[in-house]
N, C-alpha and C positions, 0 to 999 in steps of 0.2 A: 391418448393414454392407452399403452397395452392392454387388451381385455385378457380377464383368467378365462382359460382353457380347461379341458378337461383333462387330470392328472397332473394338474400342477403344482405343485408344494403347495401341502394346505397344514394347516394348523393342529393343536392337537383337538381343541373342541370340535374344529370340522374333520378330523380324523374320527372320533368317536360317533359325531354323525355320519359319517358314510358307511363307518363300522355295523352301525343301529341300520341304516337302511338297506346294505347288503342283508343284511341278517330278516328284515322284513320281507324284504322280496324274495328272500327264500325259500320265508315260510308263506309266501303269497304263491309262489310260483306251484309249491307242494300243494296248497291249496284249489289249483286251479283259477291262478288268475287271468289265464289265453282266455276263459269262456268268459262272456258278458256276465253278469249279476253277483261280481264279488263285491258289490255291496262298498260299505267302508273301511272295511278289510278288520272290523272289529278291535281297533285300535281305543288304546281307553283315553287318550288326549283328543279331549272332543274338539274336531274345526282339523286336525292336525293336518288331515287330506281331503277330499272332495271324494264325494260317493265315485267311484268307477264310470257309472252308466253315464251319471249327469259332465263328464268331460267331452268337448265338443271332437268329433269323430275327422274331423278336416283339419289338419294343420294348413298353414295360407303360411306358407314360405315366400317371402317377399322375396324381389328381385336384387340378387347379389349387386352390393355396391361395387363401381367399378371405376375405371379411369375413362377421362374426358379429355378429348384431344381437340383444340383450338387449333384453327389453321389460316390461313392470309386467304386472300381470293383465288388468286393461284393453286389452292390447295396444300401449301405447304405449311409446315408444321411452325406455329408460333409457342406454344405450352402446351405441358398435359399439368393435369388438375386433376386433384382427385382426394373423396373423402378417404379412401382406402384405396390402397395399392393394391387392383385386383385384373388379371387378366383371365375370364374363365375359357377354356378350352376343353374339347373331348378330350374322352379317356384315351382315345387313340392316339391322341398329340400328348401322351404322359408316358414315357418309360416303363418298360415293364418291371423294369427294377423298383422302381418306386411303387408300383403297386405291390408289386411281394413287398417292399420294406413294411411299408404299413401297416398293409395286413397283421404281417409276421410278430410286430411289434406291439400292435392295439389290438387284434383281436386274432388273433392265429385259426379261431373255430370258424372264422367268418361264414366260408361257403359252407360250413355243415350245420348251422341252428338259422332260428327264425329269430324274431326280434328280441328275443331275451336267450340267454344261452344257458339255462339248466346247470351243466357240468360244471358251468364256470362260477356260476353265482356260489353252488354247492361249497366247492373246492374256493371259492372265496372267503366262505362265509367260515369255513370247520379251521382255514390257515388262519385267518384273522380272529378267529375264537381262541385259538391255540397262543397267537402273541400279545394278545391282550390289547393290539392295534390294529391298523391297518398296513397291511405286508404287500394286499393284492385287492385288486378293482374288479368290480362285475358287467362295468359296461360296455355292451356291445361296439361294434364302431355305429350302426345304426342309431341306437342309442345317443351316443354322443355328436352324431347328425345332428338329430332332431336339436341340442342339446345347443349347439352350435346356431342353428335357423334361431332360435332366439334367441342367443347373445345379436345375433345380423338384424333381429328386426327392432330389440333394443337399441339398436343407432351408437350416438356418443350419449344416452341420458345416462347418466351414473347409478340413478334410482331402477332403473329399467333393466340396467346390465347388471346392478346387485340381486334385482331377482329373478333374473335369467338365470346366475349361476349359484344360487343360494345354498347351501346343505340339507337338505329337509325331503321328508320323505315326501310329501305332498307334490314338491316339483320331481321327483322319482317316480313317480305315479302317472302323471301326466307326462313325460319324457317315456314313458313304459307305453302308455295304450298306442300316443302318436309313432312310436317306432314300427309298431304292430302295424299300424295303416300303411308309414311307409312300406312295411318291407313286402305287403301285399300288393300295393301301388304300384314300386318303382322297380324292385328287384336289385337284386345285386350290385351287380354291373353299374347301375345309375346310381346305385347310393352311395359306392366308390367313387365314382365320378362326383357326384356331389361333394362329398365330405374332401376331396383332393381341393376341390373349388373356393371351400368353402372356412377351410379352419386357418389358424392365425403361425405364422412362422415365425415371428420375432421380424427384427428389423424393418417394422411396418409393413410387412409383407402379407398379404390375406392372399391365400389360393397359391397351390405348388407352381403354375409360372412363373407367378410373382416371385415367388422365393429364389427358383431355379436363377431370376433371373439377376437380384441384390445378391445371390452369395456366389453366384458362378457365373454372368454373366452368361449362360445361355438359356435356352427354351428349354421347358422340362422333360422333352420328348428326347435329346441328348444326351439325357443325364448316367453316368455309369454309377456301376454296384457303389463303391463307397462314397462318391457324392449323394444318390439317393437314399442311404441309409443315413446318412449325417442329418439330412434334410425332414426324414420317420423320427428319427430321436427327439429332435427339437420338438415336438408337437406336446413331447406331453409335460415340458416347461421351458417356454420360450425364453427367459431371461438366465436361467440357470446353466441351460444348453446353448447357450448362446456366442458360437465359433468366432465372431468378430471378439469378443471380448475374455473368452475363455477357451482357450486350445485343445486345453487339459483337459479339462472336465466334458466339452464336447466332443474328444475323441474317445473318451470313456464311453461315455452314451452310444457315440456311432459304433464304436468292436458289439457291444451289448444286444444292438442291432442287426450286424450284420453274422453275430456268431446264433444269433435268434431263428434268420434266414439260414441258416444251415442247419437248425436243430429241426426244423419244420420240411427240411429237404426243399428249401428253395435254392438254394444254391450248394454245392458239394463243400466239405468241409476243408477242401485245398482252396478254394476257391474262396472261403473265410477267410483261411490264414493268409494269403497273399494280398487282400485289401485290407487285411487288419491292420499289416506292417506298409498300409500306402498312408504316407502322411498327408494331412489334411490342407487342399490348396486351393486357398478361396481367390476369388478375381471379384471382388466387392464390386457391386455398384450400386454407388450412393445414390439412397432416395432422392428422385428428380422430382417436386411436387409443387406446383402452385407455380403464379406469375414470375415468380423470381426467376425462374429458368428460362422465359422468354428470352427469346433469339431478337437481334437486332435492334434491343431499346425498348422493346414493347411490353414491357414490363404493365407499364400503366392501364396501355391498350385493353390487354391482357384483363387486368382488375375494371377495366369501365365495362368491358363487354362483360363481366360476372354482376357490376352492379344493375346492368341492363334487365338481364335475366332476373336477378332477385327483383327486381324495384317494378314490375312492367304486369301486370295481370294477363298478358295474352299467354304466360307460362306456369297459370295457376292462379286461382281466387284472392289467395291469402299471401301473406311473406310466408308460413309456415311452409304451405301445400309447395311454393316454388324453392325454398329452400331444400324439401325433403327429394326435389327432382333433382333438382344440382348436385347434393349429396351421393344422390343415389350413381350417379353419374352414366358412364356407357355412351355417352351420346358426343356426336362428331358435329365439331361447330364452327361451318363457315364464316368468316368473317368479311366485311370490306374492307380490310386491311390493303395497299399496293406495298407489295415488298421493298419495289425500286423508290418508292416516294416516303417508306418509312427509313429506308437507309441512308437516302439521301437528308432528309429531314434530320438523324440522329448525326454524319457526321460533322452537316452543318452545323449543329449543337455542337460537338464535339472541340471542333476546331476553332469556335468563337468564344467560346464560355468552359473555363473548367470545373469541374466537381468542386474542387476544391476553392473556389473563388467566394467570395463574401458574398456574391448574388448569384441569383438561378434565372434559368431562362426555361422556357416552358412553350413549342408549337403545335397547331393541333392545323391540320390540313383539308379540305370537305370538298366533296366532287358539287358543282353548280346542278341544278338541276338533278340531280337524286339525292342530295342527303349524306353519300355515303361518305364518313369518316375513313379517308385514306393513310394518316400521320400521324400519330403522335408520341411527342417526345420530352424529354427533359433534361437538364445539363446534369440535376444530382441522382445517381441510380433507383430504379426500387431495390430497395433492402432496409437490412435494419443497422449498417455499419454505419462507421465513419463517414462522413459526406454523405450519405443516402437518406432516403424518407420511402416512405408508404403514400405518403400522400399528394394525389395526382395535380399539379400545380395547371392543369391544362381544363379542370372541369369544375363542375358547379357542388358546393357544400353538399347534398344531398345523393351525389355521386360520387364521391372520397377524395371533393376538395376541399377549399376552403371559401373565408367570404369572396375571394376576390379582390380585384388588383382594379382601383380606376383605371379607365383606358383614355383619357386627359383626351387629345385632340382627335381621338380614330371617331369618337362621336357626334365629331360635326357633322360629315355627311348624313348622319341618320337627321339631323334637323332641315341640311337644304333639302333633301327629300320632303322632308314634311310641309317645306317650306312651298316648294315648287308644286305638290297637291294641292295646296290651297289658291294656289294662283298666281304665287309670286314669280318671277319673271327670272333668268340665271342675271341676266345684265342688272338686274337690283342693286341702287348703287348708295353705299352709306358714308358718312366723313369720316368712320372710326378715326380717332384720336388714337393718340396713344395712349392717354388715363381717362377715363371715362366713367362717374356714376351708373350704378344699372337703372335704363329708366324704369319708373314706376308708377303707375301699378303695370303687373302684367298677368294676363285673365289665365287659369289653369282649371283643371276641369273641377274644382275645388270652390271657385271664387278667385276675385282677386288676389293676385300675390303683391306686399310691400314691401319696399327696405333700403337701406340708405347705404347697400356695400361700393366697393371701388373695386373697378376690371382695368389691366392694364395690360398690353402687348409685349413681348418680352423683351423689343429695342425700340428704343427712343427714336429712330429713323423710320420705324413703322408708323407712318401718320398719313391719311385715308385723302379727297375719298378713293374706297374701292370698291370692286363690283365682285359679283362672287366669285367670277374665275381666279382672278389676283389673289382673293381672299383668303380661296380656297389652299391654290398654292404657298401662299408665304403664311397660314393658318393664322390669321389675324382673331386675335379672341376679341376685340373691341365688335367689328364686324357681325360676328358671330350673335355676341350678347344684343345688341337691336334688332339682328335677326330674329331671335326668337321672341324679344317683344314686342314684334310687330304683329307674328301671329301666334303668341300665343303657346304653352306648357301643355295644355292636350294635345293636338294633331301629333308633335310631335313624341308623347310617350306613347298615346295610340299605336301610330307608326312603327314606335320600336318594339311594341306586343306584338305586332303582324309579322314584324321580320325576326321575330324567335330574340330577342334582346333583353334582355332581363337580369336581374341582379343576382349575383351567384348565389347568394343568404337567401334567396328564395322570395324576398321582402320586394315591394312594389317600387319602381322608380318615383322619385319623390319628385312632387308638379313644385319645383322651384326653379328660375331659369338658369341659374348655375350649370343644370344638367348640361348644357352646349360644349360646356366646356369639359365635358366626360369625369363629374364628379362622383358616378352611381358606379359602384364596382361589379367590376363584369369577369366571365372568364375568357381562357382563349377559346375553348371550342363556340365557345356563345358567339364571339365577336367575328371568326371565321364564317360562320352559320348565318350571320346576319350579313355579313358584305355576300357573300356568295347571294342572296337579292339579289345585288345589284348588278352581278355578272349573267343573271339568268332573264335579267331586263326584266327585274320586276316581281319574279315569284318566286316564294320561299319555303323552301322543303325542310323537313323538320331531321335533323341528325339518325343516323341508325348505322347500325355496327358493327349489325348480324345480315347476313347473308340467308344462312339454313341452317336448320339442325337437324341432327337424324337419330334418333331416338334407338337405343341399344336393341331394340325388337326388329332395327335395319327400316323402322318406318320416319317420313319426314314429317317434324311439328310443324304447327304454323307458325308463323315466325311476323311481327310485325312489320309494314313496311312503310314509308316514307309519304308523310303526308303535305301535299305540295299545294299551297292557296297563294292568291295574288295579294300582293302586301301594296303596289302603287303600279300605277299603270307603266304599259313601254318606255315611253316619250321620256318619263320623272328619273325611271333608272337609265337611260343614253344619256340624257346629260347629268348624272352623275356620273355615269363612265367620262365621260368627257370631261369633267372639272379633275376627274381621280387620274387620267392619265397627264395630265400637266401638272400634277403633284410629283408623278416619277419622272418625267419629260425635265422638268426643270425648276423644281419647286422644292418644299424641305425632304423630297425621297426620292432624291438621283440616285444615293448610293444605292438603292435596290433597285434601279432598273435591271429588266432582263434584257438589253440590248436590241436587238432586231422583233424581238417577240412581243406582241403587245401586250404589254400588264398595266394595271391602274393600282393606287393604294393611298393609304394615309399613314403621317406619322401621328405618338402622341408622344408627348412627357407629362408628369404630373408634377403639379408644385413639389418644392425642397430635394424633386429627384427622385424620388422615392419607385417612380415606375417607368418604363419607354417601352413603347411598342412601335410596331407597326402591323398593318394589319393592309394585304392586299388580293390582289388578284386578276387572273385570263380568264377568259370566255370556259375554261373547261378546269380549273381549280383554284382554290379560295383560301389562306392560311393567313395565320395570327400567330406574331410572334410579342410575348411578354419577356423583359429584361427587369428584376429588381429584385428584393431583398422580402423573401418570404415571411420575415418576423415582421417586417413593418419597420424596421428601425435604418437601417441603412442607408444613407444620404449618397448618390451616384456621383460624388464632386472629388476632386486628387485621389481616383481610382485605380485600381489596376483590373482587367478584365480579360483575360484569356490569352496572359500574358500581353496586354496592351494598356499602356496609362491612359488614360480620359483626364484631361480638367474637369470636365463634367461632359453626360451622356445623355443624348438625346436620342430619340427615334430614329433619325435619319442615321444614325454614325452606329451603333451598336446590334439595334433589334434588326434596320433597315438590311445590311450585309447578311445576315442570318439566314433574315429571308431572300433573297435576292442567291444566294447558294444553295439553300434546301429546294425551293420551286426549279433552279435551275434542272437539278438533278433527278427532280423529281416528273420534272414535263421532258425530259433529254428523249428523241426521238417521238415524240408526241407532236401531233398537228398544232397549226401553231394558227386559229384563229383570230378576227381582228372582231373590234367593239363595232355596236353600230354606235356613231359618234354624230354630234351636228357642230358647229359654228355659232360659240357664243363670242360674241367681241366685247372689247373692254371698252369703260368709259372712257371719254378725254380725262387725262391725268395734266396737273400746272407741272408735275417735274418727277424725273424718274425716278424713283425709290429702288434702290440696290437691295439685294438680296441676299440672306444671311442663313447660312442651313440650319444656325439652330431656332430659326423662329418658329419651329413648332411649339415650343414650349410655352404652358400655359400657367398666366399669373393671374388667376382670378384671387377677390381681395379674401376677407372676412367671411366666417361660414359659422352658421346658428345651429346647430343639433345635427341629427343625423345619424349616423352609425358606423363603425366601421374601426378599425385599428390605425390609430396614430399616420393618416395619408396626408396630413398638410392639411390648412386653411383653405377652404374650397368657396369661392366667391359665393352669394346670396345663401339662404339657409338649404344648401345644397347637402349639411351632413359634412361633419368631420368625417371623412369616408376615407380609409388605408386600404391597405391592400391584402386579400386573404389566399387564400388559395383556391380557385373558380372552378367550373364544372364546365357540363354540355348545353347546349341550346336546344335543350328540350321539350322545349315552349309551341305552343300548337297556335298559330293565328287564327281569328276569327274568318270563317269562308266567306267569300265573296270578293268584290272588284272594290279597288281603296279607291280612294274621292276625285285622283284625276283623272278618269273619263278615259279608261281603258278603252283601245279598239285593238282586234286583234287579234294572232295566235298569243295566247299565254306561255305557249312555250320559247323556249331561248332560242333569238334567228341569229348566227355568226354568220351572217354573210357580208359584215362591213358595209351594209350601207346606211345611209346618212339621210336626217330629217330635214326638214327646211330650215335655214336660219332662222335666230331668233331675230327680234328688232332691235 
């Protein structure tokens, strides 16, 4: 909201008080109000001012709000942000023109009085006695500095800015002694320079760069006689002078100006009349302000890295304290952004999924081993149009998404892992059927879990036994579901606290063994964040966004960094790599293979369709890709999908390709490391069971309570759980080494080699 200024069209009741206060100060100033002990100036409205002496002698001018420049890793420009649109610059980088305009226009006596100007109050007070109103103002331009510093420290509070610029003699008074300080303080020259900095132009503009630079499009050290006189005008009512919307009446103001500069001999009187008769020629540039002007898709980015800063106390105590930093802005903020992996990542959206499509798709990208957030994107814009949202489909409800999206099959791995800590063996070999009761009880860290639902596989020709490798690939949920009642609802949520996996609502995984089958909604950056474990062999670094920032004083904050703990030993994450590369090798996520380069990944689908992912990764990047219907309502079956019909969609056919092009593009000349892998062999099989791409998809029966938007019938009381719109994996593991018997560097070894066979 534009704040009032000083000389702005005021009212007749604040006319008659400025009137009363001119006329006080007059008779203050004849009184000798420069010397300390004027007392309360004998005024018969008691409280009306504050004694003289007891007004505090230090004005505390807080740091001019300014713009904030967001940049990738590279250094280049993603957003500028900003509570106000401020560039301050010396007075040397200001045209001289525009300092005479100003001058000439707000205070002409400038260089010849002290903080109050005598002749001018006089000669105010006897014209406005004479019309019965107010015809002329007494304040200096120091005066309306000071006058100005607090409207700036008032912020956006409306209570604050009301009494910043109130009519009253009181705040007259205390605008009078702090002027007085300034003008002994700073001098001239710097109060000019200030007040150039500091006061409001219209069109959101604070401070003459800014200005110079929304109505002309250049720096204000550029600026000739009739632009800087257009730009003096405006000061003393930005809406009424307002050249984008009023020609007329703005070049009224500006001759008024520049014929002013000529009465004062700043410029010759030929030299009036030939900018009088220069018509007025703006080259607008529209306020560029907030995420929305992100470059390359990162719109979202853009908004996580702000929720970062607000949400995070390494940038202040409070929300307040970190709010009033971001506000205050000036500050340069590296990001981990990869240019080449966010553009790659966004055409891949682009060219699979359109804006305008009944579902959205949402990837978020993470470097293994540091944390750093290199991606993300989404198929519907940030804005507030047509097809767009604000809301970041790629992060968790407390970061400006929503509850979240089951991730259906990506969360089996998180249970063989759990599985293979406890001691189970990869060659573990089960008869999974095709339809199958969940056995019962199964032990959770709760107590026993019971119940009488039905799991079944999603073809009739999937019928067991198999062993995990098989399993894993054709994603057998029959398999799965004994899996996890064999050992057990703890290890496994345990497991997924360690590796940053968590519910996007913020709510605990619920110890029902449904979970296997990815009934607890998760986001993308969560589910990226947690596979990147498995590419770092084992240890999981918590997401970050921020790089550096550098604080408008040209000094660097501290900046939080990436906290990296062991979630399962080596040995647990190789042969997860090992089961996850035979998912893309020749399992339900061929279509994302990256061909010669070794990737691992999983697909999921969730009952009725409603969500498909896949979620994969190389020794040196880690992304998640979700495909569905952000309401929760949308059924993936006689689709159409970026311009492509589906019968129905699965992980492999839809999210699979997404990613399989964003990764390409995004690892394109980057080393192309291998997994270290072992040698699990499959059980004997009575007869080979053919393979079907859409067997990811998972048909667990009957689901008791829970939470969540309309996601389908999720097997055991795993939670009616839909699909929201998800967050970060911001989730911190407990430190130390997980249960299977770590040896080793903890850090990621890519040198491709291999453990002993299992038996």
């Amino acid at each position: 909201m534009p704040k009032k200024r000083s000389g702005g069209g005021l009212t007749g009741t604040q006319q008659a008080a400025k009137f009363l206060g001119v006329s006080v100060l007059a008779g203050a100033v004849l009184a000798g109000i420069a010397l300390p002990a004027f007392g309360v100036l004998g005024l018969a409205a008691k409280g009306t001012v504050e004694g003289f002496d007891e007004i505090p002698a230090n004005l505390k001018t807080p740091p001019l709000s300014q713009r904030t420049t967001i940049l990738d890793k590279d250094g280049g420009p993603i957003a500028t942000v900003y509570s106000r649109d401020r560039t301050v610059v010396p007075l040397t980088d200001i045209s001289p023109y525009m300092q005479k305009a100003i001058v000439a226009i707000e205070d002409s006596r400038f260089y010849e009085h002290g903080a109050v100007d005598l002749k001018g109050v006089l000669r105010a007070a006897n014209r406005n006695a004479q019309s019965g109103g107010v015809s002329q103002g007494a304040s200096t331009l120091t005066q309306q500095y000071v006058k100005n510093v607090f409207v700036e420290e008032a912020g956006d509070d409306p209570d604050k800015v009301a009494q910043a610029t109130q009519q009253t003699i009181g705040r007259k008074i205390r605008e009078l002694k702090f002027a007085i300080q300034v003008e002994e303080e700073l001098g001239k020259k710097k109060i000019l320079e200030n007040y150039l900095n500091i006061t409001f132009f219209g069109q959101q503009a604070y401070g003459i760069e800014a200005a110079s630079h929304r109505y002309f499009s250049k720096s204000a050290k550029n600026l000739k006689l009739e632009e800087a006189a257009l730009l003096a005008g405006i000061v003393q009512s930005p809406s009424r002078y307002d050249p984008v919307n009023d020609t007329e009446e703005a070049t009224k103001r500006r001759n008024t100006v520049i014929q002013r500069m000529a009465d004062v001999k700043d410029i010759s009187q030929a030299e009036a009349d030939k900018a009088k008769k220069t018509e007025i020629d703006l080259k607008v540039s529209r306020p560029k302000n907030g995420c929305i002007t992100a470059v390359k898709g990162a719109g979202f980015f853009c908004d996580y890295v702000r929720k970062v800063f607000l949400t995070d106390p390494a940038f202040g105590k409070t929300q307040e304290d970190r709010a009033k930093v971001w506000n205050q802005g000036g500050l340069t903020v590296r990001t981990t952004l990869d240019p080449q992996a966010q553009e790659s990542a966004q055409e891949s959206i682009k060219s699979h999924v359109y804006k305008s499509d009944e579902v959205a798709t949402a990837l978020s990208i993470v470097e293994p081993g540091t944390g750093k957030v290199l991606a993300m994107g989404q198929s519907r814009p940030y804005g507030g149009g047509k097809n767009e949202t604000y809301m970041n489909l790629s992060v968790d409800e407390d970061m400006g998404g929503g509850a979240g999206y089951q991730p259906g099959s990506t969360f089996k791995p998180i249970v063989a892992a759990a599985a293979l800590e406890q001691g189970i063996q990869p060659t573990q070999s089960y008869a999974s059927p095709y339809q199958m009761d969940y056995p019962s009880p199964v032990q959770t860290c709760k107590g026993p879990w019971s119940g009488t639902d039905k799991v079944e596989n999603e073809n009739e020709s999937e019928v067991g036994p198999y062993g995990m490798k098989e399993a894993t690939a054709k994603s057998v949920n029959t398999y799965y579901v004994q899996l996890i009642s064999q050992i057990g609802v703890c290890p496994v949520t345990e497991l997924a606290r360690k590796m940053g996996v968590e519910r996007a609502n913020g709510q605990p995984i619920q110890q029902v063994p449904s979970i296997t089958l990815g009934t607890q909604e998760m986001s993308p950056l969560t589910m990226a964040s947690g596979y990147a474990t498995f590419a770092n062999r084992g240890t999981y670094c918590t997401p970050i966004a921020i790089e550096s920032i550098t604080g408008p004083n040209g000094k660097e904050m501290d900046v939080p960094k990436t906290d990296c703990t062991r979630a399962m030993s080596q040995k647990t994450a190789d042969t997860i790599n090992t089961l996850l590369e035979g998912v893309v090798e020749d399992g339900t996520g061929q279509e994302a293979g990256l061909g010669s380069r070794p990737s691992a990944g999983k697909t999921g689908t969730t009952d009725f369709r409603l969500a498909a992912w896949f979620v994969g990764y190389t020794p040196n990047m880690a992304g998640a890709v979700w495909v569905g219907d952000p309401a929760h309502k949308k059924k993936m079956v006689d689709i159409t999908i970026g311009g492509q019909y589906h019968d129905k969609v699965f992980g492999g056919a839809v999210p699979g390709p997404i990613w399989r092009d964003a990764m390409s593009g995004a690892l394109d000349g980057k080393e192309a490391p291998g997994f270290n892998t072992i040698n699990i062999p499959n059980p004997e099989k009575d007869k080979d069971k053919g393979r079907d791409r859409d067997r990811d998809r998972d048909r667990p029966g009957n689901d008791n309570g829970g939470n969540g938007n309309g996601g389908g019938n999720n097997g055991g009381n795993g939670g009616n759980a839909g699909e929201g719109d998800g967050n970060n994996g911001d989730n911190k593991p407990d430190p130390g080494q997980g249960p299977g018997g770590f040896t080793g560097d903890p850090g990621a070894d890519n040198g491709g080699g291999t453990f002993p066979d299992f038996p």
